[in-house]
C-alpha positions as CSV (number, residue, x, y, z in Angstrom):
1,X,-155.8,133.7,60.8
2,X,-156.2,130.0,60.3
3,X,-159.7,130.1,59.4
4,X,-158.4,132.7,56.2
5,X,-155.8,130.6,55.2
6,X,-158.0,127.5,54.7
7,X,-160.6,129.8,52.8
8,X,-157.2,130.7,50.7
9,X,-156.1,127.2,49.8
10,X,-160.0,126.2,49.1
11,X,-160.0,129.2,46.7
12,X,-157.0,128.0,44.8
13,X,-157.9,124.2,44.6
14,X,-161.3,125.2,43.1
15,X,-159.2,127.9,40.6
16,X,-157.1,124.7,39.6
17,X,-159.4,122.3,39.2
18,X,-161.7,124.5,36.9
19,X,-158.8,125.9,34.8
20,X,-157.8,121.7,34.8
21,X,-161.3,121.4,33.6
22,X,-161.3,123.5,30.6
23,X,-158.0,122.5,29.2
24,X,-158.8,121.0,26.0
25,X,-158.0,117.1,26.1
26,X,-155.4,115.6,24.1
27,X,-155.4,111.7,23.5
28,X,-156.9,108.6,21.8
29,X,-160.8,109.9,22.1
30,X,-159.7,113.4,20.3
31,X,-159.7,113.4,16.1
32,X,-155.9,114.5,15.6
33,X,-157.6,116.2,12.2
34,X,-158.5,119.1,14.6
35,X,-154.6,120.1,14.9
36,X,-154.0,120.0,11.0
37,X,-154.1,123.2,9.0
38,X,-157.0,123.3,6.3
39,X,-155.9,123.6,2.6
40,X,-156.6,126.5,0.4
41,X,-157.4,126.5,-2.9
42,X,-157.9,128.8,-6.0
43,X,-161.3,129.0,-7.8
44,X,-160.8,127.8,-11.2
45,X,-163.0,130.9,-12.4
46,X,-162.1,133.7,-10.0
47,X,-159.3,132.7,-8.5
48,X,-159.8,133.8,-4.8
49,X,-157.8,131.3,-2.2
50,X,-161.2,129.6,-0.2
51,X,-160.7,127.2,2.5
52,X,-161.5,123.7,1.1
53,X,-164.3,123.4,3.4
54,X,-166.2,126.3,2.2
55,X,-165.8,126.1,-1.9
56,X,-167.5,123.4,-4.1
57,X,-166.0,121.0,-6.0
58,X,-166.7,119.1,-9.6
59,X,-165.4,117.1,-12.3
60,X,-163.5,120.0,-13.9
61,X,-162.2,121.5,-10.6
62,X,-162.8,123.5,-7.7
63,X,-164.8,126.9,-7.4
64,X,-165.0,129.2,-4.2
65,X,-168.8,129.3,-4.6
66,X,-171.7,127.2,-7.0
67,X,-172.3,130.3,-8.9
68,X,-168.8,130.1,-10.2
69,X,-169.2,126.2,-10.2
70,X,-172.1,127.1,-12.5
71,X,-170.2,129.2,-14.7
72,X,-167.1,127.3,-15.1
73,X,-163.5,127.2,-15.7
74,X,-161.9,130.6,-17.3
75,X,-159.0,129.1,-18.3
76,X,-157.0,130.2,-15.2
77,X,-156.8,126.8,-13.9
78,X,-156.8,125.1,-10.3
């Protein structure tokens, strides 16, 4: 009885440190940019909402892709 009782608490100090271990780590050595939402923006031809990330951006605005960049502005504005 002893002997499963220490192989119980060994179990559940290796399940807590592991599950400590995969925590994701908050502090000075994390970018607090990963917390932020991304903006979304309309293409200025199109008009589809595109993460800012993923669309390209010019001098006369911001397009979801460069064949739209290519293309240019419609008129419907950014």
């Amino acid at each position: 009885m002893r002997n499963l009782l220490i192989f119980l608490l060994i179990l559940g100090g290796i399940w807590w440190v592991r599950r400590a271990l995969k925590r994701p780590r908050r502090g000075p050595g994390r970018d607090p940019r990963l917390n932020e939402p991304e903006r979304v923006l309309a293409c200025a031809h199109c008009g589809v909402h595109v993460p800012e990330s993923e669309g390209v951006r010019d001098e006369s605005g911001f397009y979801c892709c460069e064949g739209h960049r290519r293309l240019g502005n419609d008129g419907r504005g950014e």
